[in-house]
The first five atom37 places (N, CA, C, CB, O) and aatype in JSON, in Angstrom:
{
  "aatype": [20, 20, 20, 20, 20, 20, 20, 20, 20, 20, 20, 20, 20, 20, 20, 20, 20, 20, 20, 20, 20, 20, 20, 20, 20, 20, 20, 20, 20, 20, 20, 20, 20, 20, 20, 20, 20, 20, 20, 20, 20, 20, 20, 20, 20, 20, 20, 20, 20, 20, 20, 20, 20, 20, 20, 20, 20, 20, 20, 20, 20, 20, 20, 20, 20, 20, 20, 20, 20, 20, 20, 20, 20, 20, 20, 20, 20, 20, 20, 20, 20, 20, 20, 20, 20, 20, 20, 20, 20, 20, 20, 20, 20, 20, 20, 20],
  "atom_mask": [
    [1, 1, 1, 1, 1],
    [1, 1, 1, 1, 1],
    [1, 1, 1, 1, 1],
    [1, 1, 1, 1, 1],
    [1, 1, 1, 1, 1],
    [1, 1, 1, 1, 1],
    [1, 1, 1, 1, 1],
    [1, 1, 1, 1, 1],
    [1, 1, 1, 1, 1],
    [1, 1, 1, 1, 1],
    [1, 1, 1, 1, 1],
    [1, 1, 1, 1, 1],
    [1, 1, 1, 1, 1],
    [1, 1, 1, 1, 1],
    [1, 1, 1, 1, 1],
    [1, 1, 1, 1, 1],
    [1, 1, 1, 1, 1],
    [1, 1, 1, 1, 1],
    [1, 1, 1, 1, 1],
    [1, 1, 1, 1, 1],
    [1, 1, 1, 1, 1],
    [1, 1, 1, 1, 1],
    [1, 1, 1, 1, 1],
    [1, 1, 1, 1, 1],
    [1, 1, 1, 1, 1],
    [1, 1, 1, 1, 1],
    [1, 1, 1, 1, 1],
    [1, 1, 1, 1, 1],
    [1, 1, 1, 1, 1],
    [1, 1, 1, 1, 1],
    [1, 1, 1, 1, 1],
    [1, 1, 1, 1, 1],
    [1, 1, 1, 1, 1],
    [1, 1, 1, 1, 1],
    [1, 1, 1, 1, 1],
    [1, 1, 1, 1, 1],
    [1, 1, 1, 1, 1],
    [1, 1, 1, 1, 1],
    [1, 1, 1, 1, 1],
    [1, 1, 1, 1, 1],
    [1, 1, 1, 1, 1],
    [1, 1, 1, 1, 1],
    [1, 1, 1, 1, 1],
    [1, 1, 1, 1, 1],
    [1, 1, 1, 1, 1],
    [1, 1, 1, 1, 1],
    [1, 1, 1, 1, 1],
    [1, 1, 1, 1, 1],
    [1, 1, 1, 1, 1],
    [1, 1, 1, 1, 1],
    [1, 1, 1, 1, 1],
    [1, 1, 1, 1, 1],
    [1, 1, 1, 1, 1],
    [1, 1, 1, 1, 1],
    [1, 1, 1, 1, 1],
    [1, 1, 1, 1, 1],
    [1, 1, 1, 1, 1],
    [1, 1, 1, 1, 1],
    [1, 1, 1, 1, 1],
    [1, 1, 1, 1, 1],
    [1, 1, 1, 1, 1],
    [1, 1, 1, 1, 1],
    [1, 1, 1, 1, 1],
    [1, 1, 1, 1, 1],
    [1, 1, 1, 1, 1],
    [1, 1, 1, 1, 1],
    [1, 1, 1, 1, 1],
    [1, 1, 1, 1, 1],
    [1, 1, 1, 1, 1],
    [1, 1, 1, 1, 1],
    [1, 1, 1, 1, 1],
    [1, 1, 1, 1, 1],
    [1, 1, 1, 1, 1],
    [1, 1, 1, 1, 1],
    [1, 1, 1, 1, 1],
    [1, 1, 1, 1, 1],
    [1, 1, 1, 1, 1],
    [1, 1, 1, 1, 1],
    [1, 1, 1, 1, 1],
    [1, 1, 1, 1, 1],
    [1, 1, 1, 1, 1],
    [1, 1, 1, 1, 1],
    [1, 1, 1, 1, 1],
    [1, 1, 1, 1, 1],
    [1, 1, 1, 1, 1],
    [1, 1, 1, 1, 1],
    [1, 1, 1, 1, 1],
    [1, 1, 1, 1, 1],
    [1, 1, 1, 1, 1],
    [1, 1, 1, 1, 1],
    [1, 1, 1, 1, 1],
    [1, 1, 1, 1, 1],
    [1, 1, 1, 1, 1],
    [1, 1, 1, 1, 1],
    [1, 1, 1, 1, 1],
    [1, 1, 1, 1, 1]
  ],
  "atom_positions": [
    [[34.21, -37.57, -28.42], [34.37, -38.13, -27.11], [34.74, -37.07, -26.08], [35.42, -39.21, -27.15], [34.14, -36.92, -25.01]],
    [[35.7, -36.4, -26.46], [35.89, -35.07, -25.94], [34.61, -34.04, -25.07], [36.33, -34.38, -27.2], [34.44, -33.65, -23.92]],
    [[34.04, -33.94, -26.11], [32.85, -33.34, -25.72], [31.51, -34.13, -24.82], [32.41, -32.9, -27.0], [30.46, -33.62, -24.44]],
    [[31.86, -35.17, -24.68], [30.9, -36.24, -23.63], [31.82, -36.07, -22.64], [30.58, -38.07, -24.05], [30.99, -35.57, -21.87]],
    [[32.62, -36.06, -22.12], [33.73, -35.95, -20.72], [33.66, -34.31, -19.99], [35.68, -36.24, -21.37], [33.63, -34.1, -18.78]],
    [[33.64, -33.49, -20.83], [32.97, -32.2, -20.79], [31.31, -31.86, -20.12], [33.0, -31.86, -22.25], [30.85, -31.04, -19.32]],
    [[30.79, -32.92, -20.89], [29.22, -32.49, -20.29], [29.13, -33.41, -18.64], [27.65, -33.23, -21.7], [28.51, -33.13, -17.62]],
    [[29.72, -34.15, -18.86], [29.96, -34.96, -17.46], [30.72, -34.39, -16.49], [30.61, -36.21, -17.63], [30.21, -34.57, -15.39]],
    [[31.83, -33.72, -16.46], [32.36, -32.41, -16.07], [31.69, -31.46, -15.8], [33.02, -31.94, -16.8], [32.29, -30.96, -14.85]],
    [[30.73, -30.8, -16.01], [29.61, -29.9, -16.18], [28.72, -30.14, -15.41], [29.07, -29.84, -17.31], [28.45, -29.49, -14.4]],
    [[28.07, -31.26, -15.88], [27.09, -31.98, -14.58], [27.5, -32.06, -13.04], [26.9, -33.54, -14.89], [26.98, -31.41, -12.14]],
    [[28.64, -33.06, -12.89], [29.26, -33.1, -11.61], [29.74, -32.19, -10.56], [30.04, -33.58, -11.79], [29.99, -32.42, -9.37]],
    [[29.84, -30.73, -11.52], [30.46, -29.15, -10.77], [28.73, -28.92, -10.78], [31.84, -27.62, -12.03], [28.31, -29.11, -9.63]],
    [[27.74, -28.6, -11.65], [26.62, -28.07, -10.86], [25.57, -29.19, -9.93], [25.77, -27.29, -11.97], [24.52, -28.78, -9.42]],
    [[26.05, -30.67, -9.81], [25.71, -31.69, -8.84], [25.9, -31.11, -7.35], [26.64, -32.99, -9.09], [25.06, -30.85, -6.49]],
    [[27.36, -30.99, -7.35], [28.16, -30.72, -6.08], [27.88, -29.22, -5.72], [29.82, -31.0, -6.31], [28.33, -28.83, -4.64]],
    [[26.84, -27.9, -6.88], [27.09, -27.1, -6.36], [25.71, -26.78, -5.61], [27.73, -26.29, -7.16], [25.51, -25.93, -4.74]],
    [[24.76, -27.74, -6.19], [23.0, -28.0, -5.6], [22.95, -28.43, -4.48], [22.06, -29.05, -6.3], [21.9, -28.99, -4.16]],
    [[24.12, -28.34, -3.41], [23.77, -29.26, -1.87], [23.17, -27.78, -1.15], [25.59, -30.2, -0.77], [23.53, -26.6, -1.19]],
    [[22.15, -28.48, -0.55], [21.23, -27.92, 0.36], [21.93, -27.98, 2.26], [19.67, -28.95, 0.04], [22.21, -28.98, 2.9]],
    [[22.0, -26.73, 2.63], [22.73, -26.9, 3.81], [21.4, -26.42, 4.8], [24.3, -25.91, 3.86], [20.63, -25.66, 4.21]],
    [[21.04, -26.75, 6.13], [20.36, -26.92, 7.21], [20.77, -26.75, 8.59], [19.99, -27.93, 7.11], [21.01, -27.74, 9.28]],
    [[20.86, -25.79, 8.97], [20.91, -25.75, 10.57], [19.96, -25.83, 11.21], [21.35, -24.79, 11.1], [19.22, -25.13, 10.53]],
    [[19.14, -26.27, 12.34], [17.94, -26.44, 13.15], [18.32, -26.49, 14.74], [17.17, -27.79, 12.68], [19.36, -27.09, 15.02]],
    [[17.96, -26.22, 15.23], [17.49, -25.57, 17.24], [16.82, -26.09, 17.53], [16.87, -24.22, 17.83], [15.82, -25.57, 17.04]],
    [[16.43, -27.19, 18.28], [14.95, -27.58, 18.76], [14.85, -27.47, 20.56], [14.6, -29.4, 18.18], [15.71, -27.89, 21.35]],
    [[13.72, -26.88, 20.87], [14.28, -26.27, 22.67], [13.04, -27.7, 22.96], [13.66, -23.76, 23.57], [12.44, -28.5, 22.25]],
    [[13.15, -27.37, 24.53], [11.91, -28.52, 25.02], [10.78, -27.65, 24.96], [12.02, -29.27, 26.72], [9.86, -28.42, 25.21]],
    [[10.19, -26.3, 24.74], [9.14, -25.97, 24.64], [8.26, -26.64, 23.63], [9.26, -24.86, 24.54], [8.84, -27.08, 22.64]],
    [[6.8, -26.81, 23.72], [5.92, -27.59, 23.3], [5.86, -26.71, 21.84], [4.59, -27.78, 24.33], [6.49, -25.71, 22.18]],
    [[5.51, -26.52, 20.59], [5.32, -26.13, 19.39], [4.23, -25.29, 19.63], [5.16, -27.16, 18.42], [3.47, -25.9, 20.38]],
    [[3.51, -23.53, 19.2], [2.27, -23.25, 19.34], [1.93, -22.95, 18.0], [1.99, -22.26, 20.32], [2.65, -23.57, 17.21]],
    [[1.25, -22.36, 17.55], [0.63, -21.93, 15.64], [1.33, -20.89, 15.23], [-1.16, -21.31, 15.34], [1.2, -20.52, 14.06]],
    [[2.1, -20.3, 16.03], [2.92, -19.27, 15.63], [4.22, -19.29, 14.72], [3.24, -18.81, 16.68], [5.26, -19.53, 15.33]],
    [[4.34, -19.07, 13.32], [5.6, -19.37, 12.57], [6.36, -18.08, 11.78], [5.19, -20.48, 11.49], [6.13, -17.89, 10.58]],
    [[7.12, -17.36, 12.38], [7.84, -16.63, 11.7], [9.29, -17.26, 10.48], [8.23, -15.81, 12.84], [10.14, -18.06, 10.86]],
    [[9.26, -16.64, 9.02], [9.94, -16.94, 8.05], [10.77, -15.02, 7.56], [8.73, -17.87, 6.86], [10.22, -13.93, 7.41]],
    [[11.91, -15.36, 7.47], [12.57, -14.32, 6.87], [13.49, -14.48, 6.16], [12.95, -13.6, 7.54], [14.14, -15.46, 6.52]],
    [[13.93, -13.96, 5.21], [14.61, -13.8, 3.98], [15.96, -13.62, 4.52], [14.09, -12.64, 3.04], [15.72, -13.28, 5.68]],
    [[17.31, -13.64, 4.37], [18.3, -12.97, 5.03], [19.32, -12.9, 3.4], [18.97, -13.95, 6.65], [19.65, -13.89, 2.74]],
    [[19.6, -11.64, 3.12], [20.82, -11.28, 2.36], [22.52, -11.7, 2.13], [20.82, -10.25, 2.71], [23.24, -10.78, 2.5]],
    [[23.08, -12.6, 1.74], [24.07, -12.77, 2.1], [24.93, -12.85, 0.4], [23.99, -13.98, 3.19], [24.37, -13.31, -0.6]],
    [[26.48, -12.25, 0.43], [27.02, -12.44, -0.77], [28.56, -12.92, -0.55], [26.85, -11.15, -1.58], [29.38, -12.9, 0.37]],
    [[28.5, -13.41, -2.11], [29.77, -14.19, -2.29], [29.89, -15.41, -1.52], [30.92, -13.39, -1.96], [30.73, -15.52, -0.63]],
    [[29.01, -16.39, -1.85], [29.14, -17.95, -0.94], [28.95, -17.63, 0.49], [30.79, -18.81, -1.06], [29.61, -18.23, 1.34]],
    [[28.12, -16.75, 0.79], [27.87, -16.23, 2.3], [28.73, -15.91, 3.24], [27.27, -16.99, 2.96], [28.53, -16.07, 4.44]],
    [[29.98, -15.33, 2.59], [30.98, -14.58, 3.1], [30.62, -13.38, 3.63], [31.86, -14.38, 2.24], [30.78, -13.16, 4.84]],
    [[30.2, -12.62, 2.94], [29.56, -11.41, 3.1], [28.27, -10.91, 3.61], [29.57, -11.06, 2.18], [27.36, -10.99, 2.79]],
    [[27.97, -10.44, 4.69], [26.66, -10.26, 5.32], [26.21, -10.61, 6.58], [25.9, -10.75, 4.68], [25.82, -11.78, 6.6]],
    [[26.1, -10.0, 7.7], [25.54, -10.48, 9.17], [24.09, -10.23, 9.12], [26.22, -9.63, 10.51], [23.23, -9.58, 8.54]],
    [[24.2, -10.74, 9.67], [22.05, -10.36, 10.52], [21.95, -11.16, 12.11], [20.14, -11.65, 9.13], [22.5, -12.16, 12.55]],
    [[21.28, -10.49, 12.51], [20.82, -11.04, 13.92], [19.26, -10.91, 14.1], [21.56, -10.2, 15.15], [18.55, -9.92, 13.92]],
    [[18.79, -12.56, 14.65], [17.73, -11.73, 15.04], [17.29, -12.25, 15.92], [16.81, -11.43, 14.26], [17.65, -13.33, 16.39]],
    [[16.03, -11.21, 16.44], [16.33, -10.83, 18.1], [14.86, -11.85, 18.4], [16.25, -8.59, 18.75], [13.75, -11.34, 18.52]],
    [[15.13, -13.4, 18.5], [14.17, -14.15, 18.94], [13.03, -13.71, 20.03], [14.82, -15.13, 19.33], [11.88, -14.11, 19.88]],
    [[13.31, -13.01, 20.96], [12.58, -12.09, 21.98], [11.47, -11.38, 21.56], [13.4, -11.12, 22.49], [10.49, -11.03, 22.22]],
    [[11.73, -11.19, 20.32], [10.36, -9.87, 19.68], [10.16, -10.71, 18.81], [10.68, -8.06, 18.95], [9.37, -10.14, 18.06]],
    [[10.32, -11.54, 18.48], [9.77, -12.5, 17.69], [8.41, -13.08, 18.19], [10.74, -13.51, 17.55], [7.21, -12.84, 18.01]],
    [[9.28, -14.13, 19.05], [8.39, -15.16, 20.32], [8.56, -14.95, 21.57], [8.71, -16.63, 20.38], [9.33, -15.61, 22.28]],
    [[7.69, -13.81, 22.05], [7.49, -13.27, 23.65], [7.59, -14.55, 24.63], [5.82, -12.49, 23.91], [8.17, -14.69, 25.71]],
    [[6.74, -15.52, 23.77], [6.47, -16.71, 25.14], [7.36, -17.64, 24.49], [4.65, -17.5, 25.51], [6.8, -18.71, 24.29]],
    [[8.5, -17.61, 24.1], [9.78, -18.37, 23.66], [9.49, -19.32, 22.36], [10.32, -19.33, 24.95], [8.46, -19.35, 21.68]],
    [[10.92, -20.24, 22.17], [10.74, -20.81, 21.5], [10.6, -21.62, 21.37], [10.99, -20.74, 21.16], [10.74, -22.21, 22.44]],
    [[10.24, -22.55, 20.26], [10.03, -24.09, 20.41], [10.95, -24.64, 19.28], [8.36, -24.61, 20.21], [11.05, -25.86, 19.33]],
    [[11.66, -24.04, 18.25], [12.36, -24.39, 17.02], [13.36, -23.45, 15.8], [11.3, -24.88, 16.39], [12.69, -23.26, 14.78]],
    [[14.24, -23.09, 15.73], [14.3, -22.6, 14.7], [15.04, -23.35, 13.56], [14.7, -21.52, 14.97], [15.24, -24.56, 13.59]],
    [[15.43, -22.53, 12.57], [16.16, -23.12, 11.71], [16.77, -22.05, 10.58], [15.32, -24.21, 11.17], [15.97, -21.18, 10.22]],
    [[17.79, -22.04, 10.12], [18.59, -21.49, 8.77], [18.88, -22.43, 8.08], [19.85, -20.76, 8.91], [19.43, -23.46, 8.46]],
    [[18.34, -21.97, 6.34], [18.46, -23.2, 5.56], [18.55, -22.09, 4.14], [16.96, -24.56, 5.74], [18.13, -20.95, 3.92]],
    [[19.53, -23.37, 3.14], [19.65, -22.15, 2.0], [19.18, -22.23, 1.33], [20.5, -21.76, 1.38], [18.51, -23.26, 1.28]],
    [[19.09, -21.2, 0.13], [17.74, -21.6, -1.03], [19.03, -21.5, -2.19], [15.93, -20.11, -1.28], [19.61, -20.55, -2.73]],
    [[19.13, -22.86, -2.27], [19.93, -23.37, -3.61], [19.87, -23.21, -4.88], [19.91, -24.39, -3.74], [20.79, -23.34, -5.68]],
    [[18.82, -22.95, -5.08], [18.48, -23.06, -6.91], [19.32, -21.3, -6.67], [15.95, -23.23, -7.79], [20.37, -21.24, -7.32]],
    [[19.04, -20.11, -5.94], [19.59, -19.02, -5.98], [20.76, -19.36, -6.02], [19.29, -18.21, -5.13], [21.36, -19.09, -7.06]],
    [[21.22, -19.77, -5.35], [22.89, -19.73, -5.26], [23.73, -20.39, -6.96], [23.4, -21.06, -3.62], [24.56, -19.9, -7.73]],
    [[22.98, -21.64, -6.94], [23.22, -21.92, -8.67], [22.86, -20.9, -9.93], [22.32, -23.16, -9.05], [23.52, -20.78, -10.95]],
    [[21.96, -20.4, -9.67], [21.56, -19.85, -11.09], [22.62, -18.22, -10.72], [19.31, -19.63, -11.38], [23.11, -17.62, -11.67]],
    [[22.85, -17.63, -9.06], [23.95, -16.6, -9.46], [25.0, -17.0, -9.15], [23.9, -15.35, -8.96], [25.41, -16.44, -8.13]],
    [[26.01, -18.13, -9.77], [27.04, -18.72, -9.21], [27.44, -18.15, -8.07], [27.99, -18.81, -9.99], [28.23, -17.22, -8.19]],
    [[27.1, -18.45, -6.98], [27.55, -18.02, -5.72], [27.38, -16.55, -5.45], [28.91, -18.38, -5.58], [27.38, -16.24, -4.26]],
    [[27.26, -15.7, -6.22], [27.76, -14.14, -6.0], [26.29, -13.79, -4.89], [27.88, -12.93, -7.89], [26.57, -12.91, -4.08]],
    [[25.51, -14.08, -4.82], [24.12, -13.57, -4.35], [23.69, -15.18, -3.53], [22.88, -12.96, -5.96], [23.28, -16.19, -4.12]],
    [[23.95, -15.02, -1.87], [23.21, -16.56, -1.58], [22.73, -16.24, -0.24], [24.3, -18.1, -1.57], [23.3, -15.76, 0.74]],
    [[21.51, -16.64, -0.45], [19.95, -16.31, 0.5], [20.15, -16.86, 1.3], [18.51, -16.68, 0.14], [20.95, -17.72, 0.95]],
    [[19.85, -16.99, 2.67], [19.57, -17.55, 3.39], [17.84, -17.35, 4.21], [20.69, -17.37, 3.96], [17.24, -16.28, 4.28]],
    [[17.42, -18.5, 4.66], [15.66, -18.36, 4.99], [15.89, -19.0, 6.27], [14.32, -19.29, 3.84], [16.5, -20.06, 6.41]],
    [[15.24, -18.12, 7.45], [15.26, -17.97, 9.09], [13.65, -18.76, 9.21], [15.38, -15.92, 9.82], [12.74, -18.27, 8.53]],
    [[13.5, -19.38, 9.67], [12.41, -19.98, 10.22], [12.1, -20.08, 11.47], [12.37, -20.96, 9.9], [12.54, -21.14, 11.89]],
    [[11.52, -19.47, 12.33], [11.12, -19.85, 13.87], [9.83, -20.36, 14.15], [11.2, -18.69, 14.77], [8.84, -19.82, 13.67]],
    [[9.76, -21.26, 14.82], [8.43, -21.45, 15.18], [8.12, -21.3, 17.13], [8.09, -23.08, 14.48], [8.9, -21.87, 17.89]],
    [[7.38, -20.8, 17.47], [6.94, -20.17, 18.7], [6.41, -21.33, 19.55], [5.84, -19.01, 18.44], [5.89, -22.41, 19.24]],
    [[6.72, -20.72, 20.76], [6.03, -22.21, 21.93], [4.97, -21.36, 21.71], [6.61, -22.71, 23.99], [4.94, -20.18, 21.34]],
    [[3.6, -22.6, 22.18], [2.58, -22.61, 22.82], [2.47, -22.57, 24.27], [2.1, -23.46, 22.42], [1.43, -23.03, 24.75]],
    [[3.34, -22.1, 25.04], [3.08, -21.96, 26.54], [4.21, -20.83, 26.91], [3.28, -23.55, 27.45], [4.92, -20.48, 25.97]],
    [[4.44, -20.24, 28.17], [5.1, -19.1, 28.35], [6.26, -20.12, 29.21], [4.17, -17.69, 29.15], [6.18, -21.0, 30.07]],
    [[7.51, -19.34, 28.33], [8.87, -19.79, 29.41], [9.34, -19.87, 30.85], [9.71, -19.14, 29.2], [10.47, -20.27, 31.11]]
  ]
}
């Protein structure tokens, strides 16, 4: 019995540790075909690590969306020590 309270224990810590977190930006510019994606480095439960980036040289004629979102299965399989983060912009179709 012991050992069934354990695996349920087990389950419930890597349940709670699979949540997917989402930030998103949405401007009034109209959406154009343009989609930049980047990888961003971050360690120890994303304690560790800055980045900036410089939307301007991205999307000359602005933006229409971005977003930071984490890639979970990484963060589970290196218990926290190594956790990604993925930059998504998507570009207006018309100039600001």
């Amino acid at each position: 019995m012991r050992s069934v309270s354990r695996r349920w224990c087990v389950l419930a810590l890597a349940v709670s540790l699979a949540g997917c977190h989402r930030v998103e930006l949405k401007t009034h510019l109209p959406k154009g075909p343009e989609v930049h994606e980047q990888l961003l480095s971050y360690w120890l439960f994303g304690i560790i690590g800055e980045h900036e980036v410089d939307l301007d040289s991205v999307c000359p004629m602005g933006v229409a969306s971005w977003r930071a979102e984490s890639v979970a299965w990484v963060d589970i399989l290196t218990l926290g020590v190594y956790t990604p983060r993925k930059v998504v912009v998507e570009c207006a179709g018309v100039k600001k």
